[in-house]
BANUDREN-493225 format. One record per atom (N, C-alpha, C, CB): atom name; z, y, x. Coordinates in nm, 2 decimals. Atoms other than C-alpha are relative to their C-alpha. Glycine has a CB too. Example, Ala and Ser with C-alpha at 12.3 -4.5 7.8 and 13.67 -1.06 7.14 Angstrom:
(N; (0.00; -0.12; 0.09))
(CA; (0.78; -0.45; 1.23))
(C; (0.00; 0.12; 0.09))
(CB; (0.12; 0.00; -0.10))
(N; (0.00; -0.11; -0.09))
(CA; (0.71; -0.11; 1.37))
(C; (0.08; 0.11; -0.08))
(CB; (-0.14; 0.05; 0.04))
//
This chain:
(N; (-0.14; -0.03; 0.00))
(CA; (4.14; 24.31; 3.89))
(C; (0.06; -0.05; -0.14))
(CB; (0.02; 0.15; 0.02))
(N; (-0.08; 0.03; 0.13))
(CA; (4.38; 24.14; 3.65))
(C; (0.12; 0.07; -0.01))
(CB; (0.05; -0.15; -0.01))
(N; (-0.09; -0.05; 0.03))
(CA; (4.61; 24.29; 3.46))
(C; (0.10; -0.06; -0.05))
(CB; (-0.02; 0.07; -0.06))
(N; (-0.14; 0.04; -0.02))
(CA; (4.97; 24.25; 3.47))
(C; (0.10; 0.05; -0.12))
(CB; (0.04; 0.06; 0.15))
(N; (-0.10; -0.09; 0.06))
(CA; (5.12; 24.50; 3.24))
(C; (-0.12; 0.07; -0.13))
(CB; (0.06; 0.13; 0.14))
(N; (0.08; -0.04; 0.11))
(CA; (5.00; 24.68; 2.92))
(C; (0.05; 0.19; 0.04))
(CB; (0.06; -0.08; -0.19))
(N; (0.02; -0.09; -0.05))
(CA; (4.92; 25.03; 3.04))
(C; (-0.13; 0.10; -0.06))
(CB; (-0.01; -0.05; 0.10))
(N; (0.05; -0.08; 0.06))
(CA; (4.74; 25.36; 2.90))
(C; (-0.05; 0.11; 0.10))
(CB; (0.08; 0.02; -0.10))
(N; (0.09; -0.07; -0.09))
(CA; (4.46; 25.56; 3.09))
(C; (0.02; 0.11; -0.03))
(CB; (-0.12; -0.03; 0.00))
(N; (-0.06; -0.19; 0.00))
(CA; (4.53; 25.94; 3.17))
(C; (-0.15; 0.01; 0.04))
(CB; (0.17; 0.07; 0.15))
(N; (0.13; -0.08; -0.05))
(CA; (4.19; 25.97; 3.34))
(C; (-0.09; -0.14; 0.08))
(CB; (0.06; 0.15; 0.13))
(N; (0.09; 0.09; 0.00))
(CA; (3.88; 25.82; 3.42))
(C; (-0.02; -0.09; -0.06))
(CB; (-0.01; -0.03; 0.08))
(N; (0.04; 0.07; 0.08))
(CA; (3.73; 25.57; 3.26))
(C; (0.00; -0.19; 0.05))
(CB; (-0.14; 0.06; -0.02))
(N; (0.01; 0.15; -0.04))
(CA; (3.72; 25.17; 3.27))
(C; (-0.07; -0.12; -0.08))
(CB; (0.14; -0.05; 0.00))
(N; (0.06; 0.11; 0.06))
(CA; (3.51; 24.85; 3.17))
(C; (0.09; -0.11; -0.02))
(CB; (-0.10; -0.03; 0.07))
(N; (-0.09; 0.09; -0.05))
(CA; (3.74; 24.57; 3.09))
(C; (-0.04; -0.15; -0.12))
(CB; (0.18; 0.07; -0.01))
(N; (0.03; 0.09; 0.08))
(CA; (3.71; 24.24; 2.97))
(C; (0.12; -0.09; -0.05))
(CB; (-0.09; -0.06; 0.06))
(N; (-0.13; 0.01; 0.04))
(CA; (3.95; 24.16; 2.69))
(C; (-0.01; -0.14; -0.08))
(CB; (0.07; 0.14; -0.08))
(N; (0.04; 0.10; 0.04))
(CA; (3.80; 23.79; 2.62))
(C; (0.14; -0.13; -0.02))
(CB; (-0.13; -0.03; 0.11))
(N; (-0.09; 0.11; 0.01))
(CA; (4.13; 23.63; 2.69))
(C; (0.10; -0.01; -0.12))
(CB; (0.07; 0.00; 0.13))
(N; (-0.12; 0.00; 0.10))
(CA; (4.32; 23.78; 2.44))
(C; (-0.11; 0.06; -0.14))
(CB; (0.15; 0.13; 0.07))
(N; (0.07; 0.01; 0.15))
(CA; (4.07; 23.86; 2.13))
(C; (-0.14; -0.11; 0.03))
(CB; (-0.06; 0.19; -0.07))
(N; (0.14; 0.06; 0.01))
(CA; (3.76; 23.63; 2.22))
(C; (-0.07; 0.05; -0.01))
(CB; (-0.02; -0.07; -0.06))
(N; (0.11; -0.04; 0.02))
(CA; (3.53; 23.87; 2.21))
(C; (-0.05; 0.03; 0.11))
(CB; (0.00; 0.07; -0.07))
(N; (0.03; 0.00; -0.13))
(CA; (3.31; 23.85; 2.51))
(C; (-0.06; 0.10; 0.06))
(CB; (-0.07; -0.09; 0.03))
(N; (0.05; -0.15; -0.08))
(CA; (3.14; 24.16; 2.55))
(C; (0.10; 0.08; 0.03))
(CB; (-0.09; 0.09; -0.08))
(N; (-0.09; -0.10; -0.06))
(CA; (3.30; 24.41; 2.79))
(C; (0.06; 0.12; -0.07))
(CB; (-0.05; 0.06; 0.10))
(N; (-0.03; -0.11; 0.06))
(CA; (3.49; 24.69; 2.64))
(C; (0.00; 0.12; 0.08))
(CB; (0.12; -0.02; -0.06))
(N; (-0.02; -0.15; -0.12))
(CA; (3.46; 25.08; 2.77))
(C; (0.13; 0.05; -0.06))
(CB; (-0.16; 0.16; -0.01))
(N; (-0.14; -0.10; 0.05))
(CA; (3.79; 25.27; 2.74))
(C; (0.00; 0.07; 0.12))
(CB; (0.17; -0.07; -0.03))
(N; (-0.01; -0.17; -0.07))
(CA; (3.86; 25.62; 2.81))
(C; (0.13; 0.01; -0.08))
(CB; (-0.15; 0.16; -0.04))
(N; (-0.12; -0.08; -0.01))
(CA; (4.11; 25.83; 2.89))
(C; (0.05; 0.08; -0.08))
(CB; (0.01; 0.06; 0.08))
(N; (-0.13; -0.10; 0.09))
(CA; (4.40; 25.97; 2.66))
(C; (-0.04; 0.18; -0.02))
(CB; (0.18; -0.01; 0.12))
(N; (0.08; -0.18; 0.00))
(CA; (4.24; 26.33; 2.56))
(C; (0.12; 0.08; 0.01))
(CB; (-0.09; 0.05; -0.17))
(N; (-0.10; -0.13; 0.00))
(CA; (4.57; 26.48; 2.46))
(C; (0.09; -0.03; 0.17))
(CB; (0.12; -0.01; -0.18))
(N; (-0.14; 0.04; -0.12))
(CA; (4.82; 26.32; 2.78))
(C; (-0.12; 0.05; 0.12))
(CB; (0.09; -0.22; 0.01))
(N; (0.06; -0.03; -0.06))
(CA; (4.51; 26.41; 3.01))
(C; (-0.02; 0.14; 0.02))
(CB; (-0.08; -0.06; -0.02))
(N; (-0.01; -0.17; 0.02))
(CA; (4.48; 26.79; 2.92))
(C; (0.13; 0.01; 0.00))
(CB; (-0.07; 0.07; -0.15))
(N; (-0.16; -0.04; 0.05))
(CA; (4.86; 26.81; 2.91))
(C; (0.02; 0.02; 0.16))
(CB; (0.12; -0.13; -0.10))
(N; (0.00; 0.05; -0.17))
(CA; (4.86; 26.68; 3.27))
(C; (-0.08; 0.09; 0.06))
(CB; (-0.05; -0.15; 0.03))
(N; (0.12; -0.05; -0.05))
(CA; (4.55; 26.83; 3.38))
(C; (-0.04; 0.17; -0.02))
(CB; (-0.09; -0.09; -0.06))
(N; (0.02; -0.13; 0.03))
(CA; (4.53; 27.18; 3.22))
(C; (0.11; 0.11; 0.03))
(CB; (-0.02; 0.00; -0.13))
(N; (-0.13; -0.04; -0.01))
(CA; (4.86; 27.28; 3.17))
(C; (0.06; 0.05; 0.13))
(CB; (0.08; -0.10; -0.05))
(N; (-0.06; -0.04; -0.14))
(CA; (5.03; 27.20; 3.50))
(C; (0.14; -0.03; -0.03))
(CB; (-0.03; 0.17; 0.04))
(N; (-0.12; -0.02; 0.02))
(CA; (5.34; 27.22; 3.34))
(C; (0.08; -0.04; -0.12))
(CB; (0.02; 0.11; 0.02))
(N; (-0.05; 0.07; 0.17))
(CA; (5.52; 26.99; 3.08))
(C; (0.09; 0.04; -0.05))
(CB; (0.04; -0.15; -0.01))
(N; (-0.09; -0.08; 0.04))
(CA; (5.80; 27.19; 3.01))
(C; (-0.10; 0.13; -0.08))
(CB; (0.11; 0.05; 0.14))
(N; (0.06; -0.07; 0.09))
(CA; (5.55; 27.43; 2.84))
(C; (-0.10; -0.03; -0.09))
(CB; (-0.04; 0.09; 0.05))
(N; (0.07; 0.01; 0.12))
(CA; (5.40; 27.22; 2.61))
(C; (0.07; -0.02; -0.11))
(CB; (-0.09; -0.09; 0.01))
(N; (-0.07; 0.03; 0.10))
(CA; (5.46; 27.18; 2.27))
(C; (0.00; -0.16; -0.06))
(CB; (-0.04; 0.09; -0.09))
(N; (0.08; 0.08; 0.06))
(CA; (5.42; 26.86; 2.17))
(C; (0.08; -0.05; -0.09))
(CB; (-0.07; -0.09; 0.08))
(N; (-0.05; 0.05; 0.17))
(CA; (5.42; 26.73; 1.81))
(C; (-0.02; -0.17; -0.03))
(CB; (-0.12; 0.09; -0.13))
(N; (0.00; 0.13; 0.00))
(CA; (5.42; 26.41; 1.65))
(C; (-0.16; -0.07; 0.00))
(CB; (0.08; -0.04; -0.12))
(N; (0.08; 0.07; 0.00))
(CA; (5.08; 26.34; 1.64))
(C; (-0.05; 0.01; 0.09))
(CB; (-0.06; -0.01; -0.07))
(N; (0.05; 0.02; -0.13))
(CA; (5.05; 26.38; 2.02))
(C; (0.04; -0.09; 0.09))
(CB; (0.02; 0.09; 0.06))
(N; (-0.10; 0.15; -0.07))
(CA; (5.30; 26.08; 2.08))
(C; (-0.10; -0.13; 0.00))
(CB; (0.16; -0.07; -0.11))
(N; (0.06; 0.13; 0.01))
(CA; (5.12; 25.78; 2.20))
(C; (0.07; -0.10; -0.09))
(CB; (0.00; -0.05; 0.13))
(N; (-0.08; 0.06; 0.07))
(CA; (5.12; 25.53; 1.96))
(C; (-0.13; -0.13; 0.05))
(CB; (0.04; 0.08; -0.18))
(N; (0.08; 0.06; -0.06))
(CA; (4.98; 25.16; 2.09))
(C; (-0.07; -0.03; -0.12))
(CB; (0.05; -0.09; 0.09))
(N; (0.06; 0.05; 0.16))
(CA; (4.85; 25.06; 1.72))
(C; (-0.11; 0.08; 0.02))
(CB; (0.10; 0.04; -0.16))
(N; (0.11; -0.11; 0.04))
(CA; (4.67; 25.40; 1.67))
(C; (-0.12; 0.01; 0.12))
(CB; (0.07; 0.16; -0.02))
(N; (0.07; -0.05; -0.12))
(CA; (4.53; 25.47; 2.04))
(C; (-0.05; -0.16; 0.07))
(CB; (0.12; 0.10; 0.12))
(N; (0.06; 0.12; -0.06))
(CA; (4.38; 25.07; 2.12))
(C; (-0.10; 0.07; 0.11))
(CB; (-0.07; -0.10; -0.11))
(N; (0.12; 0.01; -0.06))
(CA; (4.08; 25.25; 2.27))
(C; (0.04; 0.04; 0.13))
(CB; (-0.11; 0.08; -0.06))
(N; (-0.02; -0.10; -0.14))
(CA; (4.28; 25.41; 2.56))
(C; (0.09; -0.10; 0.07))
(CB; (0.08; 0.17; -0.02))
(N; (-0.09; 0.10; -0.06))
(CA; (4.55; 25.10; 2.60))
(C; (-0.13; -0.10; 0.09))
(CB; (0.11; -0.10; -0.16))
(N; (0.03; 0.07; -0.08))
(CA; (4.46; 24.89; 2.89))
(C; (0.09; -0.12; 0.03))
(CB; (-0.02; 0.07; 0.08))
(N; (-0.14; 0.10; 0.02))
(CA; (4.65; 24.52; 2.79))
(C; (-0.01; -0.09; 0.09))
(CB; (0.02; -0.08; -0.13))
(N; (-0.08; 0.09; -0.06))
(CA; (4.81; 24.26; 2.99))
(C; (-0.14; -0.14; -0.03))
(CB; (0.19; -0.02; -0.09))
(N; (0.06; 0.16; -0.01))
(CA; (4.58; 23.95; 3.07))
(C; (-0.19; 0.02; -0.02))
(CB; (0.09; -0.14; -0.16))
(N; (0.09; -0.06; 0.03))
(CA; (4.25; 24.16; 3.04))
(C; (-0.01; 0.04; 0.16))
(CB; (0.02; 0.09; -0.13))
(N; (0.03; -0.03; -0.13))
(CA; (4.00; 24.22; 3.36))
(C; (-0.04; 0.11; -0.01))
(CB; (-0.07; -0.07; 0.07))
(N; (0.04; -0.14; -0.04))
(CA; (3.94; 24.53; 3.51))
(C; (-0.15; -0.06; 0.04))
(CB; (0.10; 0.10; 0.14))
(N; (0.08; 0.00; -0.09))
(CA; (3.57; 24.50; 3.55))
(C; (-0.07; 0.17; 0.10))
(CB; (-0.10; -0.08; -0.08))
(N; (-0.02; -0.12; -0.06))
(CA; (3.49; 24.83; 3.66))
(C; (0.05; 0.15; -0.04))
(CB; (-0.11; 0.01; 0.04))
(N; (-0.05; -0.11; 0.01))
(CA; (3.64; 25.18; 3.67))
(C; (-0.04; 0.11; 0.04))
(CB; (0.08; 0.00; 0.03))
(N; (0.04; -0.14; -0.09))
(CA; (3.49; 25.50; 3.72))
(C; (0.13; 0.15; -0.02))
(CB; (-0.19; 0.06; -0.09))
(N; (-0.11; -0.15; 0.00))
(CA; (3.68; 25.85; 3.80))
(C; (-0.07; 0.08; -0.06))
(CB; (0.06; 0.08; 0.14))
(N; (0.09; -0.12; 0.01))
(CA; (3.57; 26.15; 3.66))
(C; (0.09; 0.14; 0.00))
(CB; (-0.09; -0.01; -0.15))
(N; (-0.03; -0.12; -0.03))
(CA; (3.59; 26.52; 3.71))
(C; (0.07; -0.02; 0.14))
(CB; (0.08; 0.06; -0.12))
(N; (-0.10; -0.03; -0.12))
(CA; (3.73; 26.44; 4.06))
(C; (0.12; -0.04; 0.04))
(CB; (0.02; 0.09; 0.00))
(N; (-0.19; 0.12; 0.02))
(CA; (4.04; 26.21; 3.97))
(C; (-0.07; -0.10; -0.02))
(CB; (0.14; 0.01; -0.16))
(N; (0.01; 0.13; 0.07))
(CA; (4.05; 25.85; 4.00))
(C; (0.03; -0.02; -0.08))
(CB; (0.04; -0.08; 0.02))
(N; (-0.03; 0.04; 0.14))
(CA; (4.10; 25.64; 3.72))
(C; (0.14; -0.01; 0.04))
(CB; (-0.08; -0.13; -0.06))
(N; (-0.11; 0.02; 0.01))
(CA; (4.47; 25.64; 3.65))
(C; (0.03; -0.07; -0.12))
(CB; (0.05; 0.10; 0.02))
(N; (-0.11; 0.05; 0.14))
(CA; (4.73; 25.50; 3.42))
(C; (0.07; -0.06; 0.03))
(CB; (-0.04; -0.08; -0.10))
(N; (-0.17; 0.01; 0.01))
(CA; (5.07; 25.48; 3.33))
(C; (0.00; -0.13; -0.08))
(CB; (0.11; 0.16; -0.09))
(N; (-0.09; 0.14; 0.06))
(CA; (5.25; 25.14; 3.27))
(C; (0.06; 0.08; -0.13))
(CB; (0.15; -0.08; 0.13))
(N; (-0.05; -0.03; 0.10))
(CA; (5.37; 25.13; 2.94))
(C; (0.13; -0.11; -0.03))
(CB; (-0.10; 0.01; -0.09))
(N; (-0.06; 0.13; 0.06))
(CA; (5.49; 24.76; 2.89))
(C; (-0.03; -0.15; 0.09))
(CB; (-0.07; -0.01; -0.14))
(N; (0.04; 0.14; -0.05))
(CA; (5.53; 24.44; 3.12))
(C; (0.13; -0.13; -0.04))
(CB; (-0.02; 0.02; 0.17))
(N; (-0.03; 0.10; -0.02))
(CA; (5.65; 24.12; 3.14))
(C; (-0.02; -0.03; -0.15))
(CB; (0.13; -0.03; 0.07))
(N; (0.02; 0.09; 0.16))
(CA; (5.72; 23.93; 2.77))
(C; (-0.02; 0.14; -0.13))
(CB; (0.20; -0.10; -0.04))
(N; (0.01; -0.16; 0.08))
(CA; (5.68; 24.33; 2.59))
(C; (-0.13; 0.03; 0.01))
(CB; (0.09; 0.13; 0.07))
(N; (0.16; -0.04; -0.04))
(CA; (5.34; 24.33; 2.70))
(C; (-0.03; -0.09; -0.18))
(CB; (-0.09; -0.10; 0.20))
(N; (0.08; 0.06; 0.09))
(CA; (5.09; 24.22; 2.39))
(C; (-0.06; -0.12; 0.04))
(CB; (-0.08; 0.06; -0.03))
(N; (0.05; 0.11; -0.02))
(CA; (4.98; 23.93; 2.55))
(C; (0.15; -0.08; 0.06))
(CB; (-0.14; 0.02; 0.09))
(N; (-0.13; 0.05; 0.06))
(CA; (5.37; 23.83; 2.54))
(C; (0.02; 0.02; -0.09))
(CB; (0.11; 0.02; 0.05))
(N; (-0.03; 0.05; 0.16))
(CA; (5.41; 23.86; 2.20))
(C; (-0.04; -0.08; -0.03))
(CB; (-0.02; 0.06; -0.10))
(N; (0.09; 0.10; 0.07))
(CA; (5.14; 23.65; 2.16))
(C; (0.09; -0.14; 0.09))
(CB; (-0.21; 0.03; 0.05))
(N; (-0.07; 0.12; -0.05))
(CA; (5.33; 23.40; 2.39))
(C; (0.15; -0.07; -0.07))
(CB; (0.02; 0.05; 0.14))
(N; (-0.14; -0.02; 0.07))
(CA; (5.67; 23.47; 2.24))
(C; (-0.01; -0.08; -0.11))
(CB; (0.04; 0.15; -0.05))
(N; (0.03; 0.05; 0.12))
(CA; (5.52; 23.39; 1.91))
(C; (-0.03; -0.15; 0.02))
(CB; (-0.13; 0.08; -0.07))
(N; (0.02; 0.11; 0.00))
(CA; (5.41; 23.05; 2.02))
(C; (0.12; -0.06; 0.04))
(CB; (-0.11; -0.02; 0.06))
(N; (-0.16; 0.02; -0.06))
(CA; (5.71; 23.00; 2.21))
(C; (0.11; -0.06; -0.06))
(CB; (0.05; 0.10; 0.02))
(N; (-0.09; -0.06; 0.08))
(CA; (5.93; 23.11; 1.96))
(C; (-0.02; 0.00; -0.16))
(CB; (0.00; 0.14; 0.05))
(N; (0.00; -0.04; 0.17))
(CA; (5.86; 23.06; 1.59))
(C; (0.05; 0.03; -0.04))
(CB; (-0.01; -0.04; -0.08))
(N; (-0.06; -0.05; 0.14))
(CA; (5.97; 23.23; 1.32))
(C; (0.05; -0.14; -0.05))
(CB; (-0.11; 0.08; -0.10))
(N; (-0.03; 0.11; 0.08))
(CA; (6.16; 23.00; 1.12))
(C; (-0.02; -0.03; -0.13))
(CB; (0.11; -0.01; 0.01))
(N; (0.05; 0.00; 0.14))
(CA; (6.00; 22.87; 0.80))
(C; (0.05; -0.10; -0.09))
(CB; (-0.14; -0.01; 0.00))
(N; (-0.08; 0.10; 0.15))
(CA; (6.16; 22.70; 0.49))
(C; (-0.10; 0.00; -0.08))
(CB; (0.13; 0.08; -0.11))
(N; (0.09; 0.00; 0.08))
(CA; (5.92; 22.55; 0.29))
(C; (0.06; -0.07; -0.14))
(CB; (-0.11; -0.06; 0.06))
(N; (-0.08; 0.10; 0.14))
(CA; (5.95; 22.41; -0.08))
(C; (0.00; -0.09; -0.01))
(CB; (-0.03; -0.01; -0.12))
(N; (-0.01; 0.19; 0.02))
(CA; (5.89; 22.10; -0.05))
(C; (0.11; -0.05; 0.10))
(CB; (-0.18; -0.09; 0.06))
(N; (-0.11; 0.06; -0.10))
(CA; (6.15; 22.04; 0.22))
(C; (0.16; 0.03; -0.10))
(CB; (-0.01; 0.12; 0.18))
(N; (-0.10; -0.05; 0.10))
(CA; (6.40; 22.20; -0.03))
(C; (-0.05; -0.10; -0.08))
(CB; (0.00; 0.16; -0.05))
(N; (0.01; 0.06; 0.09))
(CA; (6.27; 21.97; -0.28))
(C; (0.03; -0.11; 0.02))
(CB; (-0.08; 0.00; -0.05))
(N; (-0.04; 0.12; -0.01))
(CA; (6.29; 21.68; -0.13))
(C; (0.18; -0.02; 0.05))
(CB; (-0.11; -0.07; 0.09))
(N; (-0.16; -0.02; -0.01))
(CA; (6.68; 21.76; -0.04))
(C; (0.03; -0.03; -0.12))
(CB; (0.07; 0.14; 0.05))
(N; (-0.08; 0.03; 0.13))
(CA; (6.76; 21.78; -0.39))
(C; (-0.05; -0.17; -0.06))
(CB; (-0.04; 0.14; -0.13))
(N; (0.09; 0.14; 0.04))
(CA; (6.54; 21.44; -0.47))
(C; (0.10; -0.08; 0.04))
(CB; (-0.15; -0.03; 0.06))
(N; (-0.06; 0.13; -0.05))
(CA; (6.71; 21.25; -0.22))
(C; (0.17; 0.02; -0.01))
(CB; (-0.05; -0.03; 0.17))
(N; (-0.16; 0.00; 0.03))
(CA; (7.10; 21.39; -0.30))
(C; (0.00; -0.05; -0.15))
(CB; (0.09; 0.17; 0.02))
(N; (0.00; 0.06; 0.10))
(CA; (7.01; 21.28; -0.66))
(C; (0.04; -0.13; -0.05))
(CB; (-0.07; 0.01; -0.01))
//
């Protein structure tokens, strides 16, 4: 299964292979979001939780639970009795494997010194 979208696991677990976008060929395991899983799962009821700032998904901090864009699902197990799930976070060009496109795409624009130097050389 290819992925489409950059997306973050609530439950169960997944093998995925994320060779397209870091080169590294061995499969990765990611598991499921501890705090958004118990919130969901214990609770019952999201209007009675509290939640603080260091329960906000953050995609930097939580890589091991993000499931990115252009990366295969090789397999997925459920546990405790739930499939594997997960909530979309980010598709089309917002995904991480569109930035990386964007970026190529799209350069930044760079002024270098020597390009500036030779302006003043040749108005001389």
């Amino acid at each position: 299964l290819l992925l489409t979208c950059d997306a973050v696991l609530v439950s169960g677990s997944a093998i995925v292979n994320e060779c397209a976008l870091t080169g590294e060929s061995i499969p990765v395991s990611k598991a499921p979001i501890p705090y958004i899983s118990k919130f969901i799962y214990e609770s019952g009821d999201m209007e009675k939780v509290n939640i603080s700032e260091d329960l906000v998904y953050d995609p930097e901090k939580d890589k091991k639970y993000s499931l990115l864009s252009g990366t295969t699902v090789l397999q997925r197990k459920p546990t405790s009795g739930t499939n594997a799930v997960a909530i979309v976070m980010r598709t089309g060009f917002s995904t991480f494997k569109g930035s990386l496109i964007r970026s190529i795409l799209c350069p930044k624009p760079t002024k270098f010194e020597f390009q500036a130097d030779a302006h003043r050389f040749i108005m001389m």
